[in-house]
DSSP file (Angstrom, degrees, kcal/mol; ACC not computed):
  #  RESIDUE AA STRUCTURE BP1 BP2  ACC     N-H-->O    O-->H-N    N-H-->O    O-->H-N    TCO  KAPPA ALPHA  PHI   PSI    X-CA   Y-CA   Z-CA
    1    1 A X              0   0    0      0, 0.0     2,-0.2     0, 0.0     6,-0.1   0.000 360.0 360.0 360.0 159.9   88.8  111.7  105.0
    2    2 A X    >   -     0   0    0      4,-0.2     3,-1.6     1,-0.1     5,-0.0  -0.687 360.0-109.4-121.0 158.8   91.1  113.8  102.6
    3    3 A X  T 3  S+     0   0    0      1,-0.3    -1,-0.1    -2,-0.2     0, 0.0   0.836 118.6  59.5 -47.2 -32.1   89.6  114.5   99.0
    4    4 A X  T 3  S-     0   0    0      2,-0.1    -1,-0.3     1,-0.1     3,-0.1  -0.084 120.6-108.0-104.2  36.6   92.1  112.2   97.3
    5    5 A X  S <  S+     0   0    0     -3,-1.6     2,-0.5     1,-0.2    -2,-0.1   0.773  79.0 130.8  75.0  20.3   90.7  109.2   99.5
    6    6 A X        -     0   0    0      0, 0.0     2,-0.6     0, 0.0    -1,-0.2  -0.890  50.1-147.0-132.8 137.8   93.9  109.2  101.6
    7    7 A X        -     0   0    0     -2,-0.5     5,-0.1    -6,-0.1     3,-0.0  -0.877  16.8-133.1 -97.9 107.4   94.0  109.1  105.4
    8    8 A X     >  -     0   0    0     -2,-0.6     4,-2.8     1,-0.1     5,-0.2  -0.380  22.2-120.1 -61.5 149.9   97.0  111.0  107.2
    9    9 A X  H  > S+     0   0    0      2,-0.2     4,-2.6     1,-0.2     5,-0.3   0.884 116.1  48.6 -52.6 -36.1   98.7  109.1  109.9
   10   10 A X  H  > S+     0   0    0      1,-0.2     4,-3.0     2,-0.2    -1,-0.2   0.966 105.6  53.2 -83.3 -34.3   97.8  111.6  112.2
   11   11 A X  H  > S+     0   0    0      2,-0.2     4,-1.4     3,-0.2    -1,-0.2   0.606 108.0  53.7  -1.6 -54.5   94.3  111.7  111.1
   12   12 A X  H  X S+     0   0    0     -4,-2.8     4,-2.0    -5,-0.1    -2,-0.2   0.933 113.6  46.8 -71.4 -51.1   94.3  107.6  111.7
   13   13 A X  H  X S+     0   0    0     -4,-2.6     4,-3.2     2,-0.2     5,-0.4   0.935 101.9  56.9 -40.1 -67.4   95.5  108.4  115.3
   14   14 A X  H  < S+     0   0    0     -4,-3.0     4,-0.3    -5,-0.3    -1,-0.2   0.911 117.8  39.6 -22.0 -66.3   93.1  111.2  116.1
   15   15 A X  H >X S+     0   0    0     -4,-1.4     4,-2.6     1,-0.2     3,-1.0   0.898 115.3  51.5 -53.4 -54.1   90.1  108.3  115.3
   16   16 A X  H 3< S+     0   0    0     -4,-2.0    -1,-0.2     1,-0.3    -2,-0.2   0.690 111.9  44.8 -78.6 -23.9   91.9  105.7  116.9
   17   17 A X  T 3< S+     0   0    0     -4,-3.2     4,-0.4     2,-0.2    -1,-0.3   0.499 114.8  48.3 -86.5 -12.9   92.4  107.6  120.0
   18   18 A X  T X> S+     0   0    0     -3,-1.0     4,-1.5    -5,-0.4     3,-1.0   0.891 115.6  41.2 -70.6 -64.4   89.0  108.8  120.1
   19   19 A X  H 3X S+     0   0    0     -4,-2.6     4,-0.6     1,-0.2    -2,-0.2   0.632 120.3  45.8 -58.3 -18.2   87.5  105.6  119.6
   20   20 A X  H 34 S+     0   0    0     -4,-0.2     4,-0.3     2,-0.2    -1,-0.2   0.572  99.3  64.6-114.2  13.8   89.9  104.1  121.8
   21   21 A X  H <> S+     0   0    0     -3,-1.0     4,-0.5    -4,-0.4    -2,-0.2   0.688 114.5  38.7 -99.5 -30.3   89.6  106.7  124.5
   22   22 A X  H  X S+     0   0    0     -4,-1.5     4,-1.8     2,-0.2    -2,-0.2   0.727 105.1  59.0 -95.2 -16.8   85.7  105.2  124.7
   23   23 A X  H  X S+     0   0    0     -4,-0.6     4,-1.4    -5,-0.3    -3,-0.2   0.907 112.4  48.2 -79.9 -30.6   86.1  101.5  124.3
   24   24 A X  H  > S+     0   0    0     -4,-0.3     4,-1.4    -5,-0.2     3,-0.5   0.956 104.6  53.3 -85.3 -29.0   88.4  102.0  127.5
   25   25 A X  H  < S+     0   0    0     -4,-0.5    -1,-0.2    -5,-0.2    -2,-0.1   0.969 117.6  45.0 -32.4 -49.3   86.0  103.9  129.3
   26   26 A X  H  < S+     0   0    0     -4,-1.8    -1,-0.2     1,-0.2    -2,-0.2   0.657 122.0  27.3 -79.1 -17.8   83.7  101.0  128.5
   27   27 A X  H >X S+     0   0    0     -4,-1.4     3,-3.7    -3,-0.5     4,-1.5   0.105  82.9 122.0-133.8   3.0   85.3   98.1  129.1
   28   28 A X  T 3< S+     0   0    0     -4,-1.4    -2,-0.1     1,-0.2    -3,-0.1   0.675  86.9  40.2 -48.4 -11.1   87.7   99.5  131.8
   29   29 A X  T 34 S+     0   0    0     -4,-0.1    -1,-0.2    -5,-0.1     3,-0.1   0.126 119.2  45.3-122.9  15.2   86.5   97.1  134.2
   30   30 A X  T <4 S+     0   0    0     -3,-3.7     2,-0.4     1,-0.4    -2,-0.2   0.744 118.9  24.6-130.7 -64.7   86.2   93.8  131.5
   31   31 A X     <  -     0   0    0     -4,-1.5    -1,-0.4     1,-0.1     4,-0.3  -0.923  44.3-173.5-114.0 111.9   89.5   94.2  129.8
   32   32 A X  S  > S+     0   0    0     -2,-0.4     4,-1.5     1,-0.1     3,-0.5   0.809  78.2  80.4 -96.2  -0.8   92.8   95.7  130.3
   33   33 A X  H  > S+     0   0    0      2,-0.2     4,-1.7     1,-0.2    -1,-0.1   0.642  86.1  62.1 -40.7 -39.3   94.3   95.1  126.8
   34   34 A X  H  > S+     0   0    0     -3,-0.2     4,-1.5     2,-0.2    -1,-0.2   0.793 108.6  45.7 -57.6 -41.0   92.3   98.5  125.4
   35   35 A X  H >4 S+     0   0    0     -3,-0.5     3,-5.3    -4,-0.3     4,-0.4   0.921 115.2  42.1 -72.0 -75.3   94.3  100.4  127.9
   36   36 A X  H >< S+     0   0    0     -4,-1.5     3,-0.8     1,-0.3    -2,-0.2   0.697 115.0  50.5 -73.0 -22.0   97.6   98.8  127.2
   37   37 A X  H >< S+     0   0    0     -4,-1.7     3,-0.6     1,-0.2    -1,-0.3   0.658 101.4  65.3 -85.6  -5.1   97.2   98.8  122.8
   38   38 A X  T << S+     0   0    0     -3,-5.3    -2,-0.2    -4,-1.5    -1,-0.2   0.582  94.7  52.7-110.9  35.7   96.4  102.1  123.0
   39   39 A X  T <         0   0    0     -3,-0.8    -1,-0.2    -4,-0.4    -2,-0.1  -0.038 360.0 360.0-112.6  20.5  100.1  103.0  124.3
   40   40 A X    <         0   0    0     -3,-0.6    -1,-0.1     0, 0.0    -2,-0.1   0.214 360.0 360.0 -52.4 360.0  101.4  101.1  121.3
């Protein structure tokens, strides 16, 4: 988070790729949709 409440895009990315780097880890075997939205 930035002081003025504002998220850089790359910043949103970072998280989303973090977070999305573990929900496929987790679910690699349940779902492939995690894999394939996070090459969006």
């Amino acid at each position: 988070m930035t002081p003025g409440g504002r998220v850089s895009a790359a910043g949103i990315r970072d998280a989303f790729e973090r977070v999305g780097a573990e929900t496929c880890t987790r679910n690699a075997d349940t779902s492939g949709r995690t894999t394939d939205t996070r090459h969006l």
